[in-house]
C-alpha positions as CSV (number, residue, x, y, z in Angstrom):
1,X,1.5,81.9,-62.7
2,X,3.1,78.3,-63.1
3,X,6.0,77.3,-61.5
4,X,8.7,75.3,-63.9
5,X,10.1,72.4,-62.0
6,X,13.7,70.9,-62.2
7,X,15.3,67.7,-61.0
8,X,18.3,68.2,-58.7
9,X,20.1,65.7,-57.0
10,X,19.1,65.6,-53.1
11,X,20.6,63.3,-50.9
12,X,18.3,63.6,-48.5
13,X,14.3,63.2,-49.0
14,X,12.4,66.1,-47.9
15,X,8.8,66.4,-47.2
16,X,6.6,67.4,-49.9
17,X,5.2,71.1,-49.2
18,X,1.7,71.6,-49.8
19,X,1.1,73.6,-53.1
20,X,0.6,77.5,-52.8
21,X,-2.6,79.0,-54.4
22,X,-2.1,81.6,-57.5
23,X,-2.0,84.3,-54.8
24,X,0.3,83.3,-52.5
25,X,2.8,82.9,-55.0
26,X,2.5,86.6,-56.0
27,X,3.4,87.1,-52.7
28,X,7.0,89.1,-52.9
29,X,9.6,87.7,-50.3
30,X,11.4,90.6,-48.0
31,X,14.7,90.6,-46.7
32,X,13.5,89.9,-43.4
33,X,13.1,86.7,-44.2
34,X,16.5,85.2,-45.7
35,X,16.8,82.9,-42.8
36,X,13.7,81.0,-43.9
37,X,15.0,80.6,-47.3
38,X,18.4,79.1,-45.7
39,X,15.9,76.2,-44.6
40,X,14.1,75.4,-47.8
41,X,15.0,73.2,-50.5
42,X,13.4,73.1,-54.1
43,X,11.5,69.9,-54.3
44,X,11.4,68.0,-57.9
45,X,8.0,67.1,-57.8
46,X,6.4,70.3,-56.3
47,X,8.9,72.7,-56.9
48,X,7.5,74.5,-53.5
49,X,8.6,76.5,-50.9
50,X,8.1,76.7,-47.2
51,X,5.6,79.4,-46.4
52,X,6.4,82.7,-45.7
53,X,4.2,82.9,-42.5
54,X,5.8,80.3,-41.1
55,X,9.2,82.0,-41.5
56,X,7.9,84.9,-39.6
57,X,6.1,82.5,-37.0
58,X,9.3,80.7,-36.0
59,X,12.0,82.0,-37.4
60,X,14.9,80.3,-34.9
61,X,13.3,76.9,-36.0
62,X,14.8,76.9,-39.2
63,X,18.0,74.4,-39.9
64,X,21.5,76.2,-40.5
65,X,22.7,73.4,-42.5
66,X,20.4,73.5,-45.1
67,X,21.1,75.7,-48.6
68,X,18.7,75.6,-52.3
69,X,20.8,75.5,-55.9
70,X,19.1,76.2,-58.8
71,X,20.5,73.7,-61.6
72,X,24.3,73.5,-60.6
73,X,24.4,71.3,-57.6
74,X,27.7,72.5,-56.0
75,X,26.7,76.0,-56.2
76,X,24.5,77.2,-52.5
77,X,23.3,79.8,-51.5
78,X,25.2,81.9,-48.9
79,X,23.5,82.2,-45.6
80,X,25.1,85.8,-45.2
81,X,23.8,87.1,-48.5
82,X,20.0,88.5,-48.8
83,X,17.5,87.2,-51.4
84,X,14.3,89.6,-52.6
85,X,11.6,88.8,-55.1
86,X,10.3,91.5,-56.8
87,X,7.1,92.3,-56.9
88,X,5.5,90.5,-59.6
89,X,7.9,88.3,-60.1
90,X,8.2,84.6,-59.7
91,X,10.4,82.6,-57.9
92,X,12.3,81.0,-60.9
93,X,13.3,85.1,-61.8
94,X,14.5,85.7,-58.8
95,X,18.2,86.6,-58.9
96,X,20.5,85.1,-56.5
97,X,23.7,86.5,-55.7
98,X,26.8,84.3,-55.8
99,X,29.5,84.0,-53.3
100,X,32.1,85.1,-56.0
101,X,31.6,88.5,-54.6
102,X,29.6,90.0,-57.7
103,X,26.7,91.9,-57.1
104,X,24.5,91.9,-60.3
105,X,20.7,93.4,-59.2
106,X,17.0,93.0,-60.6
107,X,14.9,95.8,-61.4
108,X,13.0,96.6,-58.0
109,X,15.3,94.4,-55.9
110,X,17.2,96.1,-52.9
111,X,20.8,96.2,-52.2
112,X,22.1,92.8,-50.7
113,X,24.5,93.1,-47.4
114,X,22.3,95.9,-45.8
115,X,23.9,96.5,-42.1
116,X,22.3,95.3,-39.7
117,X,20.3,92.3,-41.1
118,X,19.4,89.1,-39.4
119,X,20.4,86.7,-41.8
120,X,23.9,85.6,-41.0
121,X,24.4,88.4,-38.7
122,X,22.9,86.9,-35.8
123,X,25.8,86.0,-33.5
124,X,25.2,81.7,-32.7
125,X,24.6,81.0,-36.7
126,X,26.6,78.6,-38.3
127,X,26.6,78.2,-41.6
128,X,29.4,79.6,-42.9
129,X,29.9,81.6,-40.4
130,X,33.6,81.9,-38.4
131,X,33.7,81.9,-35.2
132,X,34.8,85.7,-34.2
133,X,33.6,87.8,-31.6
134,X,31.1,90.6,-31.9
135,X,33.3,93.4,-31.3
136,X,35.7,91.6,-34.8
137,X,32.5,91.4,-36.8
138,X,31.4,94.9,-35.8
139,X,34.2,96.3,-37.0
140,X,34.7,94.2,-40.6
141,X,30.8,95.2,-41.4
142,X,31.7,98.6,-41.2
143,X,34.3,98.6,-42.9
144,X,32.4,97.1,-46.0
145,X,29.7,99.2,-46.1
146,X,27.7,100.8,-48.7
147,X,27.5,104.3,-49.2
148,X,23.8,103.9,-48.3
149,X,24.0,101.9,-45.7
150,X,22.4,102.5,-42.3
151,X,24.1,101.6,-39.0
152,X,21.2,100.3,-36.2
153,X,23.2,99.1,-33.7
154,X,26.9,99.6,-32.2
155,X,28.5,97.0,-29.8
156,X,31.0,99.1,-27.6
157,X,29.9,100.9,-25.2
158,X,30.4,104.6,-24.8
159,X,33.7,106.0,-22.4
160,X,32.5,106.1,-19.0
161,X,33.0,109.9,-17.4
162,X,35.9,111.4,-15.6
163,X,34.4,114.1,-13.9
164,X,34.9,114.8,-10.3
165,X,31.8,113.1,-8.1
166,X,32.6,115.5,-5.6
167,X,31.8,118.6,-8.4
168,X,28.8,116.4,-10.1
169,X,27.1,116.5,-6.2
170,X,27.5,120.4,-6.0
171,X,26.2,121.1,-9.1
172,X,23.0,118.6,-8.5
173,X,22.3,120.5,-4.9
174,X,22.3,123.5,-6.4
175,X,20.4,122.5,-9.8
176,X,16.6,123.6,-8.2
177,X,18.1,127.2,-7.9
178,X,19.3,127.7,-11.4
179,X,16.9,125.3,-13.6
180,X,14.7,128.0,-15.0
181,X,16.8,131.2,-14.1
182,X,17.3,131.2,-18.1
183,X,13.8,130.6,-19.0
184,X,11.8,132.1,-16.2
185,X,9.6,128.8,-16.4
186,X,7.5,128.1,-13.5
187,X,4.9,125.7,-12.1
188,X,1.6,127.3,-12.3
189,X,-1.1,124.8,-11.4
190,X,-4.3,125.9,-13.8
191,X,-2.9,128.6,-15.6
192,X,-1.3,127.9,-19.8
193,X,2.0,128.7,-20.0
194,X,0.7,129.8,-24.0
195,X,0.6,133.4,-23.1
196,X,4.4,133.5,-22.7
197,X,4.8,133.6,-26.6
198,X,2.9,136.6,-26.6
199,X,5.0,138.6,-23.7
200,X,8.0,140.4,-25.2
201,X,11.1,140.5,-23.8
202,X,13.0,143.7,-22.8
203,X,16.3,144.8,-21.7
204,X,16.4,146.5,-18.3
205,X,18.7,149.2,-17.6
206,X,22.3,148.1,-16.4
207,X,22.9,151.2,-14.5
208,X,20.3,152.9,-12.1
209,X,19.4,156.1,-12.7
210,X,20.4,157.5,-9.4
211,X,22.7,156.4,-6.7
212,X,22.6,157.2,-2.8
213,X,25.1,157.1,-0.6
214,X,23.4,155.2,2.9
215,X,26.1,154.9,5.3
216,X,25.6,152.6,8.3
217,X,22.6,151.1,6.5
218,X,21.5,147.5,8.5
219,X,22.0,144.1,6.3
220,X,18.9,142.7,8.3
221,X,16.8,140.0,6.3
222,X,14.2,140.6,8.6
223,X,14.2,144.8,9.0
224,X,12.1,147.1,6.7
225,X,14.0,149.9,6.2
226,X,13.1,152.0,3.1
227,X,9.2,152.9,2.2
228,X,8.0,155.6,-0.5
229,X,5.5,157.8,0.4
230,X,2.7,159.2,-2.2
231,X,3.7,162.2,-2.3
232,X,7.2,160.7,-3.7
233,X,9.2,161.0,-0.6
234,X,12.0,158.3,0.6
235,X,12.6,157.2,3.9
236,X,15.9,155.6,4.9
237,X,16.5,154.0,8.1
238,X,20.2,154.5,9.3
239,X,21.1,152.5,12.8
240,X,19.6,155.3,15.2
241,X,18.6,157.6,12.3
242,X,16.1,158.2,9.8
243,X,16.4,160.5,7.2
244,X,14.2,161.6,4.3
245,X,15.0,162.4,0.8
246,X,12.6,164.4,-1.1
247,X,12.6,163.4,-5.1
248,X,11.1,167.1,-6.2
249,X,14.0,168.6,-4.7
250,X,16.9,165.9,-4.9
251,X,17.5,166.7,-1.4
252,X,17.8,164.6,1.9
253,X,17.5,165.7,5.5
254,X,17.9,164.2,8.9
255,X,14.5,163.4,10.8
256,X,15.2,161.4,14.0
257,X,18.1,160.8,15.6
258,X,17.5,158.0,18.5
259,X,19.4,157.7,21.9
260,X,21.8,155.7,22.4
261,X,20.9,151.1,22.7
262,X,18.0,152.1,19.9
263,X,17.9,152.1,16.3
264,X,15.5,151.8,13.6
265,X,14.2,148.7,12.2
266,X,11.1,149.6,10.0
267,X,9.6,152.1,8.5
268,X,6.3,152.9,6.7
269,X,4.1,155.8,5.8
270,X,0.7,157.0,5.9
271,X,-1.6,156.7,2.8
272,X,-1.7,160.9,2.3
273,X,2.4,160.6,2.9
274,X,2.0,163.2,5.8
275,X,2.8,160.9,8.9
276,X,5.5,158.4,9.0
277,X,5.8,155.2,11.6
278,X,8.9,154.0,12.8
279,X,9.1,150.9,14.7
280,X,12.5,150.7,16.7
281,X,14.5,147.7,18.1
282,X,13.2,148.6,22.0
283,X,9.2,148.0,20.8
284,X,8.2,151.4,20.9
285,X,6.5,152.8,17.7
286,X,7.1,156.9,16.9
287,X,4.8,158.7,15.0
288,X,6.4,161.8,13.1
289,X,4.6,164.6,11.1
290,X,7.4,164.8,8.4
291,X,6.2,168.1,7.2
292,X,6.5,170.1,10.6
293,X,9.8,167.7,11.6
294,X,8.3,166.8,14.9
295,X,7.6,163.6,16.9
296,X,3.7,163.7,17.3
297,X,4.0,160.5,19.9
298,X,5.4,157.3,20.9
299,X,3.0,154.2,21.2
300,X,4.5,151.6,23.9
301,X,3.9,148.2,24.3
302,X,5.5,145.7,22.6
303,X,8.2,143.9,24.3
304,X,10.3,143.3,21.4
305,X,11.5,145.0,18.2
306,X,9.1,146.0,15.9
307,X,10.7,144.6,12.5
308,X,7.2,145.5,10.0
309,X,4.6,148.3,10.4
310,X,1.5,148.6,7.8
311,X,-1.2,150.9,7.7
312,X,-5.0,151.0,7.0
313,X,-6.0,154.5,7.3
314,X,-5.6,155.8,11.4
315,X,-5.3,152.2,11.9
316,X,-1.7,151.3,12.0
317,X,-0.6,147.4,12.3
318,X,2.8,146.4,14.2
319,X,4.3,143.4,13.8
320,X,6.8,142.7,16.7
321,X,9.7,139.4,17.3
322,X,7.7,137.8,19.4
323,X,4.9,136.8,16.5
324,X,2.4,139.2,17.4
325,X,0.5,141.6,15.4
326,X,-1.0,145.1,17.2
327,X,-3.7,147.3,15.9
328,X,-3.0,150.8,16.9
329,X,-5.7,153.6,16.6
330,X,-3.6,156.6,16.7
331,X,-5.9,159.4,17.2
332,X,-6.7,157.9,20.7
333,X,-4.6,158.2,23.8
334,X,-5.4,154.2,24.5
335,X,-4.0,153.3,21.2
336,X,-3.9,149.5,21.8
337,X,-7.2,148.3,19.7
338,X,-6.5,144.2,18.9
339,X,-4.2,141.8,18.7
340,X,-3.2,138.9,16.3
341,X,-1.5,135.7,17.6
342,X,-1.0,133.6,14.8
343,X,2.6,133.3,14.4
344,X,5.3,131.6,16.2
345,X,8.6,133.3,14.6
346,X,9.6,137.0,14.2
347,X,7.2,139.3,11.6
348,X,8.9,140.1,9.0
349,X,6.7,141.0,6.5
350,X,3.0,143.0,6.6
351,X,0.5,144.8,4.4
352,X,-2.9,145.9,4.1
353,X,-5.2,145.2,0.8
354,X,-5.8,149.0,-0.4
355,X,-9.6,148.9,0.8
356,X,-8.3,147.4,4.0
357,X,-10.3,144.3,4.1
358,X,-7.6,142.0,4.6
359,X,-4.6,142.0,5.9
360,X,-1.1,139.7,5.1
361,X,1.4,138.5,7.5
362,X,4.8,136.7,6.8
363,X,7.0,135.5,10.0
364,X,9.6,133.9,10.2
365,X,8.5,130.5,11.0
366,X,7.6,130.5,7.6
367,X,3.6,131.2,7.5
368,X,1.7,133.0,5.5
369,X,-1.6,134.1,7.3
370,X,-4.7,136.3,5.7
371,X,-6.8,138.1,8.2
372,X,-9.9,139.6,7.8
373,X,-10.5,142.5,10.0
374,X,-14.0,142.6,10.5
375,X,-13.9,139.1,13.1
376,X,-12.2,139.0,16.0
377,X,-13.0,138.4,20.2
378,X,-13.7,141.0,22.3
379,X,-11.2,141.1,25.6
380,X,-13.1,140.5,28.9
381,X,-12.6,144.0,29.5
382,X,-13.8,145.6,26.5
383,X,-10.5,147.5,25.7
384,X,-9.2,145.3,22.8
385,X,-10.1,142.1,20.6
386,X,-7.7,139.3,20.5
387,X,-7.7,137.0,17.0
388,X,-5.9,133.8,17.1
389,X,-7.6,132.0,14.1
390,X,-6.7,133.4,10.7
391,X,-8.5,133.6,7.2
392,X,-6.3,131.9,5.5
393,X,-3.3,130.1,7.0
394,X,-0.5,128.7,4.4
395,X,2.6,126.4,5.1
396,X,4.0,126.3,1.3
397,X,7.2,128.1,2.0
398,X,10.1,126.5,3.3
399,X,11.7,129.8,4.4
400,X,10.9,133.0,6.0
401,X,8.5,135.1,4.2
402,X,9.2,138.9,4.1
403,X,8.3,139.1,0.3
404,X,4.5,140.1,0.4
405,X,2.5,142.3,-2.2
406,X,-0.9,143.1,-2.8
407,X,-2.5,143.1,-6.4
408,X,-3.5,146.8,-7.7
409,X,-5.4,145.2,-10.6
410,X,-6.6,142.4,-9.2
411,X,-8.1,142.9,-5.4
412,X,-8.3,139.0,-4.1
413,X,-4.6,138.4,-6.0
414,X,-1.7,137.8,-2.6
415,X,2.1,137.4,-3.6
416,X,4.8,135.9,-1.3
417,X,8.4,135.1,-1.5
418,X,10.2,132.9,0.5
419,X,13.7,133.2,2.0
420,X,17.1,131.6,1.2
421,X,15.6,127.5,1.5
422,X,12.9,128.3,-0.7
423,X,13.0,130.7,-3.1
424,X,9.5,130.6,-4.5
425,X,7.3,133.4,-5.0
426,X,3.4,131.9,-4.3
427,X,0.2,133.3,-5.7
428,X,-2.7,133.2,-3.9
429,X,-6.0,133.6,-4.3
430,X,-7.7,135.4,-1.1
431,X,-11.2,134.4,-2.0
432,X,-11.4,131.1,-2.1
433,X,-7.4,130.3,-0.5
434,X,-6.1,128.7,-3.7
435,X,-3.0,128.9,-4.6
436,X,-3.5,130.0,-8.5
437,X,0.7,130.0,-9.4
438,X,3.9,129.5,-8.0
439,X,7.6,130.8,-10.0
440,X,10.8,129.3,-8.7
441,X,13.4,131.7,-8.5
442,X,16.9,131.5,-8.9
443,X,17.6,133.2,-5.2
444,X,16.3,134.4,-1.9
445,X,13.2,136.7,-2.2
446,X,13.4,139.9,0.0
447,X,10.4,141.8,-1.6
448,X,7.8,141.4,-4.2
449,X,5.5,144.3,-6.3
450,X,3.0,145.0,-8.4
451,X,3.1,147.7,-11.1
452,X,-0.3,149.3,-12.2
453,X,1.4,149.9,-15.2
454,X,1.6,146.3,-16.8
455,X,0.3,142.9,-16.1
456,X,3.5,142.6,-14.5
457,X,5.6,141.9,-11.3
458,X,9.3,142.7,-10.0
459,X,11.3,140.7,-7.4
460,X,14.2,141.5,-5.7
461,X,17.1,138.9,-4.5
462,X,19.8,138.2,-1.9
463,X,21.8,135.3,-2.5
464,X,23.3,134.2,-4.9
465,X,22.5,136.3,-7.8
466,X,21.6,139.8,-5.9
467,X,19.5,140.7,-8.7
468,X,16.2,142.3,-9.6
469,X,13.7,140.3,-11.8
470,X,10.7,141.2,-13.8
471,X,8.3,138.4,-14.5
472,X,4.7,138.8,-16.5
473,X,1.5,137.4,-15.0
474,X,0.3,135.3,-15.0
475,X,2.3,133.5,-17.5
476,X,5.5,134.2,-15.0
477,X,7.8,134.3,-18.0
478,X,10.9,136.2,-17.3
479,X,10.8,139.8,-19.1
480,X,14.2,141.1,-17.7
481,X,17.1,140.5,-15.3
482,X,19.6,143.1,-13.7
483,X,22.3,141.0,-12.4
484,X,24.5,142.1,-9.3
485,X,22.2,145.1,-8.8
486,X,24.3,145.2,-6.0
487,X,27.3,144.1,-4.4
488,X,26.2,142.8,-1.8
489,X,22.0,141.0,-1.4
490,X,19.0,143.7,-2.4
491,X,17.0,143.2,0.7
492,X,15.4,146.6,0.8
493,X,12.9,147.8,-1.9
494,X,9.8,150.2,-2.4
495,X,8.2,150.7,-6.0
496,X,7.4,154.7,-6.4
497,X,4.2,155.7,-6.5
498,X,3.7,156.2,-10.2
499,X,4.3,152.8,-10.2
500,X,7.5,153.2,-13.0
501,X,10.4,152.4,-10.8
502,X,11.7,150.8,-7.2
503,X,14.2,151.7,-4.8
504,X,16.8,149.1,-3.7
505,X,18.8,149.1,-0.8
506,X,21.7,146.9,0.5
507,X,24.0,146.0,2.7
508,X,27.3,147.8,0.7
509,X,25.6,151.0,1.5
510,X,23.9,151.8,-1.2
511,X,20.4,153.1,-2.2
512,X,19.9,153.2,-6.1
513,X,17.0,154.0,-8.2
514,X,15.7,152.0,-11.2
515,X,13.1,152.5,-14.0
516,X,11.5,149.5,-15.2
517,X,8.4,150.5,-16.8
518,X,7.4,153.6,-19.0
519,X,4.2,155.6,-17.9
520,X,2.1,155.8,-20.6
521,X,1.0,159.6,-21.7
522,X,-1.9,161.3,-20.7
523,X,-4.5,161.5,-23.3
524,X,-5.5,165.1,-24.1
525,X,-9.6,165.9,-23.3
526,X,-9.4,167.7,-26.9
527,X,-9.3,165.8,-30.1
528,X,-8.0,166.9,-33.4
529,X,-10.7,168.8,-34.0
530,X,-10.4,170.9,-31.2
531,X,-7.1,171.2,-31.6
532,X,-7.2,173.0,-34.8
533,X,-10.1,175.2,-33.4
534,X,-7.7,176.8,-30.6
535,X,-5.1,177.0,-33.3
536,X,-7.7,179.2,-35.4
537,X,-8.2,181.5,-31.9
538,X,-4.6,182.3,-31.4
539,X,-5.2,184.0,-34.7
């Protein structure tokens, strides 16, 4: 394509350009390069142009005083305005738009004065430019522009916030508490949070199903005061009392009644639900056959109260303030058969794994230890081993640890919730000592269980929220929520042993009865088949 060259007066000389091959020249120019056509001038000999890679090499190196007319000398170009070239389309065609105001456009070309351009915009040009500040021309370009225009940048800053500091600081200490109370997210180092999609979410019951009245009822973090026996029993500690409420019946009857200075703080039962413990606030340990109503003895020994009792078949485990765990064989008259020192705080929480292999301990100087019972040392005397060293010893929580539960589906799986400055329920792995998951929770954890029912999980909570929480595993997404369970913090549970519901207790006196899961029906030996063969004998 030739180029058609025209003589226009120049007062100044300017250098001949060297001449542009056939496909350079084909070359369409963009908008982004108007301020490169500000600099050229149409030479009469050459008729060339500076070269478009140089314009987008050095762009600020071009001279704001210079302009190009086409025939009509006194006619420039406007710095502010935008020049295209088609594609396909020569120089000589390309249409230039005046600075009478009219806009006249070529096939292909794109609208001239798009917001936002360099050329002309750029704040420090001068050619025909007026000297106004940015905030001025901000405001005149937008009020000129197109209806398909695009604003890419504003110049005023946003209003700056009113809110109180003072509020803003609250709400930022108490942010780690409520960040995934509504989506029941969690950290759970090597397990995919894609499983989540697949859990479905269900409304729990608002109301329980049953409410007890449990007058004088402790609001102890650290006591255990409520425990469901197997053969679907309750037993409620009440200051010096204990009584027991029997659910095939729907009535409750006194069983102890302590002297005066003592009362109850834990309770547990036996794995046939014949004999129930009770540890009380002097350090003795009672052992009652519920079923006769009698006291079969008292075990002595430790010099504190006795806030957690678990048991592992005639082996029953203490754990007393002073951080120290005792083994009690209760069919001998020296009952006293080990000790565990591995705590430095109060026990609050203990249980055994169901084939008693392990056992769990939370204290209050929040540890969580994992012992195995078949090591230990042998006292000089021979009348009891003393452990000190545990399986497993973990420092994650930042809070007591009363929370502990034991997998039913899963033997080496450990769960354990922290108190009030942690609020964390950790998964561990008893195997190997890894912790597998963790779930942030939007409150203090008091207890933690399994259901055989589901891949599932409930935890109960003291302050703030006083709720009761169902989370899936291991994908720990949230599957309900009963807020304000109670009025005051739930820091008493047991799950019944069909595994379909849980006891809560709290301090405003209150025992009340929830179903969470449905147990699934039993499936009938007979088949369809014989089912119509025993309709045929009834005839």
């Amino acid at each position: 394509m030739s180029t058609t060259t025209r003589k226009i007066p120049s007062k100044t000389k300017t250098p001949k350009a060297p001449a542009r091959g056939r496909k350079e020249e084909r070359e369409p120019l963009t908008p982004s390069l108007s301020h490169a056509l500000n600099g050229l001038t149409l030479n009469n000999n050459t008729g060339s142009t500076s070269s478009n890679k140089r314009a987008r090499r050095d762009p600020e190196s071009i001279s704001p005083d210079k302009s190009i007319a086409f025939g009509d000398p006194d006619k420039s170009i406007n710095p502010f305005l935008e020049t295209s070239v088609p594609l396909g389309q020569s120089l000589k065609t390309t249409a230039i738009f005046g600075t009478g105001g009219s806009t006249s456009k070529t096939p292909g070309s794109r609208p001239n004065s798009r917001p936002g351009s360099r050329a002309g915009s750029r704040p420090g040009s001068r050619a025909g430019s007026r000297s106004t500040t940015p905030n001025k021309r901000s405001k005149s370009a937008h009020a000129n522009l197109e209806p398909d225009g695009r604003i890419l940048t504003f110049h005023q800053a946003p209003p700056t916030s009113s809110a109180d500091p003072m509020l803003a600081a609250q709400r930022l200490h108490v942010q780690p508490l409520y960040a995934r109370e509504k989506t029941g997210s969690s950290s759970t180092p090597g397990t995919s949070g894609s499983s989540s999609a697949a859990t479905k979410v269900r409304k729990l019951p608002t109301q329980p199903e049953r409410v007890l009245d449990a007058p004088g009822i402790l609001d102890d973090y650290y006591l255990n005061l409520l425990t469901w026996s197997s053969r679907n029993e309750l037993a409620v500690g009440l200051e010096e009392s204990t009584y027991v409420w029997r659910a095939s019946t729907g009535a409750a009857f006194q069983l102890t009644e302590s002297t005066e200075g003592r009362w109850v703080t834990s309770l547990d039962w036996s794995a046939d639900g014949a004999f129930l413990a009770i540890g009380m606030s002097n350090g003795d340990v009672e052992l009652w056959d519920v079923e006769a109503e009698r006291r079969l003895r008292t075990m002595t020994g430790h010099q504190a109260q006795v806030a957690s009792l678990a048991w592992n078949n005639h082996i029953l485990s203490s754990g007393c303030q002073d951080g120290s765990i005792w083994h009690h064989d209760v069919r001998v008259a020296r009952h006293h058969q080990g000790t565990l020192l591995g705590h430095l705080g109060e026990i609050c929480g203990l249980k055994w794994r169901s084939d008693g292999g392990l056992l769990a301990s939370g204290g209050n100087d929040n540890v969580v230890n994992v012992w195995d019972s078949r090591t230990g040392d042998s006292d000089p005397n021979g009348e009891f081993y003393e452990q000190r060293t545990a399986k497993w010893t973990k420092r994650n929580h930042t809070a007591a640890v009363k929370a502990i539960a034991w997998c039913p589906w899963q033997d080496s799986l450990l769960a354990t919730g922290g108190g009030t400055g942690d609020a964390t329920v950790h998964f561990w792995n008893t195997n190997t000592g890894a912790r597998v998951a963790s779930l942030t929770t939007p409150g203090q954890v008091t207890s933690v269980h399994f259901t055989p029912l589901a891949k599932e999980f409930v935890t109960t909570h003291g302050y703030p929220t006083n709720s009761v929480m169902v989370h899936s595993y291991p994908s720990m997404t949230k599957i309900g929520e009963i807020k304000d369970a109670h009025d005051s913090r739930v820091i008493y549970s047991a799950i019944s042993p069909s595994g379909d519901s849980i006891v809560t207790g709290a301090g405003d006196e209150n025992i009340k009865f929830w179903k969470l899961w449905e147990v699934p029906p039993k499936k009938q030996k007979g088949s369809g088949k014989s089912s119509s063969s025993s309709v045929l004998t009834l005839r």
